[in-house]
C-alpha positions in Angstrom: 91.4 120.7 89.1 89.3 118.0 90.6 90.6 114.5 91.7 88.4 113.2 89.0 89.2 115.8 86.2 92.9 115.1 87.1 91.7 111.2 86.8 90.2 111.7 83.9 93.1 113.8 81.6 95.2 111.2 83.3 93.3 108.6 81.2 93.2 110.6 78.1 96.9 111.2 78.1 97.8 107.6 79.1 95.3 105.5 76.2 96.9 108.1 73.4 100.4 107.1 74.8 99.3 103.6 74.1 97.7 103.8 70.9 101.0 105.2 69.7 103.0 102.4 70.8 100.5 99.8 69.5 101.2 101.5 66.2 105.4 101.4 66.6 104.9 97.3 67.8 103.5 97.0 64.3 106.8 97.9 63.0 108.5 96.3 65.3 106.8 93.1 66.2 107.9 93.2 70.0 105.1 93.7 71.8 107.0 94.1 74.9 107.2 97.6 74.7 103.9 97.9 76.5 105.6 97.1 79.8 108.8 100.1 79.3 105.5 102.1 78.3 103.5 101.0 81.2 106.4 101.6 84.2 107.1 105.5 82.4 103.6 106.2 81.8 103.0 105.3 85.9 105.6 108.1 86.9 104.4 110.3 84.1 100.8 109.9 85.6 102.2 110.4 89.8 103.6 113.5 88.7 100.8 114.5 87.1 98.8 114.3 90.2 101.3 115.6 92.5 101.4 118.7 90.0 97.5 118.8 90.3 96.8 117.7 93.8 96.2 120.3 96.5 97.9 118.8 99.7 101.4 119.7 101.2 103.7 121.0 98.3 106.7 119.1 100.3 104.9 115.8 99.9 104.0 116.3 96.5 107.2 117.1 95.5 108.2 113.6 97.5 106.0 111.8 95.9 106.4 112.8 92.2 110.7 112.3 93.3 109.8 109.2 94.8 107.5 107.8 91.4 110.1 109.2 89.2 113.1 107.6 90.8 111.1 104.4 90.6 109.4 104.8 87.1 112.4 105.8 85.5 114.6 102.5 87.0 112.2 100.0 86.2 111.4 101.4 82.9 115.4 101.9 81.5 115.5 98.2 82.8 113.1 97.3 80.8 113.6 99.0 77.6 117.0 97.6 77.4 115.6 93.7 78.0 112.6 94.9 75.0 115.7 95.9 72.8 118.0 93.6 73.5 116.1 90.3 73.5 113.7 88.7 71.3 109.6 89.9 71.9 108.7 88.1 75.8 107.6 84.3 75.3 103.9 85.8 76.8 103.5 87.6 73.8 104.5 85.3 71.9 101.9 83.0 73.0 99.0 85.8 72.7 100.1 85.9 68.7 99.7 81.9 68.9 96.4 82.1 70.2 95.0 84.7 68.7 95.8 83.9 65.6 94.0 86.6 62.7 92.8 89.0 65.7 95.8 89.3 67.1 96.1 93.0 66.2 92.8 94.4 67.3 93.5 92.1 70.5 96.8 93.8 71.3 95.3 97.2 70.6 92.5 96.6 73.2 95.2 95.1 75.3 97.5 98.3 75.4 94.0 100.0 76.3 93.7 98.2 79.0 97.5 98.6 80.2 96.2 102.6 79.8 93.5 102.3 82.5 95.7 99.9 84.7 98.3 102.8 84.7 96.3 105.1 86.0 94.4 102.6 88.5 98.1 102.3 90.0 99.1 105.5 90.1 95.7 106.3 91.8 97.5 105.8 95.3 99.7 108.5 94.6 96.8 110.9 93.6 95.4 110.2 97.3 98.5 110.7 98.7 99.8 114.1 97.2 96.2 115.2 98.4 98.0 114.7 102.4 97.9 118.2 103.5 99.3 117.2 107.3 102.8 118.3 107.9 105.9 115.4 107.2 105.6 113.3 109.8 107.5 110.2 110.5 104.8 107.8 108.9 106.5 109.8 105.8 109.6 108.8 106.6 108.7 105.0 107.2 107.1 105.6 103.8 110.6 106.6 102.5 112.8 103.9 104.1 110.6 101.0 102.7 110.4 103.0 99.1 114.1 102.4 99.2 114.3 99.3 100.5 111.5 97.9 98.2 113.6 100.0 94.7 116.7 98.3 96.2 115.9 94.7 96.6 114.4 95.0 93.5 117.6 96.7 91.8 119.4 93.9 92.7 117.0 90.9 92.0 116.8 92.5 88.2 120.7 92.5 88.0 120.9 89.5 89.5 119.2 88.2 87.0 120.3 89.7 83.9 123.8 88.6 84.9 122.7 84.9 84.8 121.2 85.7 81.3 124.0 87.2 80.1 126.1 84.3 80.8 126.0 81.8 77.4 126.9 78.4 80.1 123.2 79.1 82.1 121.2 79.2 78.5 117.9 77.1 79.3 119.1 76.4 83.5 117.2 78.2 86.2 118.2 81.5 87.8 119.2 80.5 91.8 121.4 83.1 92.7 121.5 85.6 95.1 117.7 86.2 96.0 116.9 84.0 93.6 117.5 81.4 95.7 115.3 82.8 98.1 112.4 83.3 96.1 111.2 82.6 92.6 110.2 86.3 91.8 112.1 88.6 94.0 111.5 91.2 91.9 107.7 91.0 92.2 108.2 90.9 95.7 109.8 94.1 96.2 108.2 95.7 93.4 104.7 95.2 96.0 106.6 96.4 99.4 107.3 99.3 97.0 103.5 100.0 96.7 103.5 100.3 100.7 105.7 103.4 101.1 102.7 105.2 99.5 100.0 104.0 101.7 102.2 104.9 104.9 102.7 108.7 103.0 99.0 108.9 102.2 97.4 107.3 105.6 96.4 110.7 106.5 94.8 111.7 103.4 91.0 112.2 102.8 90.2 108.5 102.1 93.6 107.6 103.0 92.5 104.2 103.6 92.5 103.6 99.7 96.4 103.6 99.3 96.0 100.0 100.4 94.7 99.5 96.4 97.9 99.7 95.3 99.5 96.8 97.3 96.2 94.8 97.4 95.5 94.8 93.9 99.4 94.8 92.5 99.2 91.3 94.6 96.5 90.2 92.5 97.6 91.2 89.3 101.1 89.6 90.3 99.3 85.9 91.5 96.2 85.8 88.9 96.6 88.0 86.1 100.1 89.3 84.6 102.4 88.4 86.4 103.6 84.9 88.0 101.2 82.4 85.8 102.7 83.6 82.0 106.2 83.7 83.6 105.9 80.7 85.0 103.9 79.0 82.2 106.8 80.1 79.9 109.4 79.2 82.1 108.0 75.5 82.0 108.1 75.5 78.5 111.7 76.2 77.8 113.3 74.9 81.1 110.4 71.6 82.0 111.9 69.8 84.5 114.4 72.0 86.0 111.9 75.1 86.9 109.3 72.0 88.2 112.1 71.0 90.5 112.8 75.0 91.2 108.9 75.3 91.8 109.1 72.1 94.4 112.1 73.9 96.7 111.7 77.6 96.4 109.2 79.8 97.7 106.8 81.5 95.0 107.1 85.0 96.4 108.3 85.9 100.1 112.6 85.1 100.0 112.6 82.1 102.5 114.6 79.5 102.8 114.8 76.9 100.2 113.3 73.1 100.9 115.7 69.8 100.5 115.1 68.8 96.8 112.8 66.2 95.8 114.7 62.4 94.9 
């Protein structure tokens, strides 16, 4: 097949995916699920295109290891938070202000994850297409893979330990590499995006694996990602995550500031 038949049956495959968990949320009432179906539905996609992509069999095989590993962490982590928590205070606040429409909203919504899926798992497409022979931009590729999945292992059970603990209900998170940063775990989820862009350099139109970093960071600064969580964490921590906000960098683990008097 084609890139863009492989796109395209990608698409397909991904919205029906979606419509069907639109349909379980009903039941439900935790539209959280879309992100567990988002992070599988990414590594579902990658291996689709390895499968389909005609470049070095080696890489592909990589590359669909690589986004399985990945999809398969992140989404377990996630499906266990959906299940064992009450729906995500964003959601929440979509029903709130959407009121009567909130349904057909959060159908369209789960659409839309569809197409983001397979937008993100586009770089991996390009990059199973690599038919030069492993080189050591492959390698780099690897070693900041792992050290992105790792960072970002142990941001996530940083933090679920913290939430676990009943004494740090409504307190602020600042352990480990959370003292660092206020979303380690975004961080290293976008080096992640970079061990694809150093695998698929070579590529025809190589050059577009830098999509997947460049527009995870926008999704993580203006769209999904920092703004509701933030937003939410104002509302059920106020002062505390404003003083957090004032000493600890937004993204990049750096050094926190003196606090405020």
């Amino acid at each position: 097949m084609t890139p863009w038949e492989l796109l395209l049956w990608g698409w397909l495959g991904a919205s029906m995916l979606m419509a069907a968990f639109w349909l379980i949320q009903l039941r439900t009432h935790n539209a959280g699920i879309v992100d567990v179906v988002w992070s599988f539905g990414v590594g579902l996609l990658a291996a689709w295109f390895a499968f389909g992509a005609d470049g070095l069999v080696e890489r592909r095989i990589l590359i669909a290891a690589m986004t399985g590993l990945w999809s398969a962490r992140l989404g377990v982590y996630l499906f266990r938070r959906v299940m064992g928590e009450s729906e995500d205070g964003r959601y929440k606040q979509m029903r709130e202000d959407w009121g009567d429409k909130t349904q057909r909203n959060l159908f369209l919504f789960f659409q839309v994850q569809a197409s983001w899926s397979v937008l993100f798992a586009a770089p991996m497409l390009i990059a199973a297409r690599n038919a030069q022979p492993l080189g050591w931009t492959d390698f780099a590729g690897v070693a900041v893979w792992a050290l992105a999945l790792g960072g970002e292992m142990i941001a996530d059970r940083q933090l679920q330990r913290f939430r676990q603990d009943p004494a740090n209900k409504g307190k602020v998170c600042k352990t480990g590499l959370w003292r660092y940063s206020r979303h380690p775990n975004y961080f290293f989820e976008w080096v992640h995006w970079w061990g694809y862009v150093l695998i698929g350099w070579a590529a025809p139109y190589g050059w577009l694996t830098l999509l997947g970093p460049a527009v995870m960071l926008f999704f993580l600064f203006k769209i999904t990602g920092i703004p509701p969580t933030e937003a939410n964490a104002l509302r059920s921590r106020g002062e505390a995550y404003r003083e957090y906000q004032r000493t600890t960098s937004v993204f990049v683990p750096w050094p926190p500031k003196e606090k405020t008097a």
